[in-house]
C-alpha positions as CSV (number, residue, x, y, z in Angstrom):
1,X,40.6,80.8,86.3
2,X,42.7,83.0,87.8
3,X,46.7,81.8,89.0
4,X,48.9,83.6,91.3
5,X,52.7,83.5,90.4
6,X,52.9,83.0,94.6
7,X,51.3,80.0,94.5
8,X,53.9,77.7,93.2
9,X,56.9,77.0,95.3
10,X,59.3,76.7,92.4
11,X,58.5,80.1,91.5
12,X,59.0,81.7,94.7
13,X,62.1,80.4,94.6
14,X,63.0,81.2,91.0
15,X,61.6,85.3,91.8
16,X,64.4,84.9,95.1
17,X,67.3,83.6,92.5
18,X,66.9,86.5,90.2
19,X,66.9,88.7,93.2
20,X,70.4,87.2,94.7
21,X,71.6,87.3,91.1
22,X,70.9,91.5,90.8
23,X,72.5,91.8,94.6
24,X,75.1,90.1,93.4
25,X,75.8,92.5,90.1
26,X,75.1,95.9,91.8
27,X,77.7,94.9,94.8
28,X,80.7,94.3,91.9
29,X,79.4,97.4,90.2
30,X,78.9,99.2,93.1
31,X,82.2,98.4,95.4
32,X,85.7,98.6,95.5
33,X,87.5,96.1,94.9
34,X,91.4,94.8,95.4
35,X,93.3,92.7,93.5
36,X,96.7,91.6,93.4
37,X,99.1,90.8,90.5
38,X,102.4,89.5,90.4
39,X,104.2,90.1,87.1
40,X,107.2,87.9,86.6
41,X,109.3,87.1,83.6
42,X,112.9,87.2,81.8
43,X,115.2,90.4,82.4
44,X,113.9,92.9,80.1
45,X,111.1,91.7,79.5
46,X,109.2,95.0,79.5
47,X,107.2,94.1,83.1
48,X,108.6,97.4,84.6
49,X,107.4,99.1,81.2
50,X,103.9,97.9,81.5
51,X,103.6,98.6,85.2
52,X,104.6,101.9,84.8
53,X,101.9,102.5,81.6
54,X,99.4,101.5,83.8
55,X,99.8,103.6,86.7
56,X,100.8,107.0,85.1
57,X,99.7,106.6,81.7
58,X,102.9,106.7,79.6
59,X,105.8,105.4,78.6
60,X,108.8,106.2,81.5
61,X,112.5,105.0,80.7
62,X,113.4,102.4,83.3
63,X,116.5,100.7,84.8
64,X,116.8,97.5,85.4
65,X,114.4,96.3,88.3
66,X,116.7,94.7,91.9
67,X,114.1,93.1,93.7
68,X,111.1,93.9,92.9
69,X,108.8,97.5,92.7
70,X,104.8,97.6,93.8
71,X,102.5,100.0,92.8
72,X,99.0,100.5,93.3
73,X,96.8,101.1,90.3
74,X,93.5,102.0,90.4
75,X,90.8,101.5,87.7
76,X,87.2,102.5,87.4
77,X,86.4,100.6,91.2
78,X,89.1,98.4,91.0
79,X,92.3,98.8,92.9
80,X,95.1,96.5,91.8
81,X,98.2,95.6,94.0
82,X,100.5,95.0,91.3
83,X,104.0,93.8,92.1
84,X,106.5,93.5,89.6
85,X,109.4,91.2,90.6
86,X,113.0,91.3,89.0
87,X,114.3,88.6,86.3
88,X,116.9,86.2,86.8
């Protein structure tokens, strides 16, 4: 008795799930993305510290932040928007 996998509906529509669900992996692997992050906190808290890690990849003396600084920081084939906003 021979059965084809194509001759059951449920099947069919599990073989399409699987292939949505590896479309959907290779587009996050595959584009860029944006994101955006708003760091907020109490005055010297270090946000200005961390921001600045991130982007140049050490440790920078800062002053204290008026208003607010953004940066963009970009990671493998993410991009994030990162805004760091003053205390107070």
């Amino acid at each position: 008795v021979f059965f084809c996998a194509w001759s059951y509906p449920h099947r069919i529509t599990a073989v399409l799930a699987m292939g949505l669900v590896f479309t959907k992996i290779w587009e996050r692997l595959a584009t860029k993305q944006e994101m955006r992050i708003l760091m907020v906190g109490l005055d010297a808290a270090g946000k200005t510290t961390i921001l600045y890690k991130f982007k140049l990849g050490e440790v920078v003396t800062t002053t204290p932040t008026v208003g607010f600084n953004v940066e963009t920081v970009e990671y493998r084939n993410l991009s994030f928007n990162v805004w760091d906003v003053g205390g107070q």
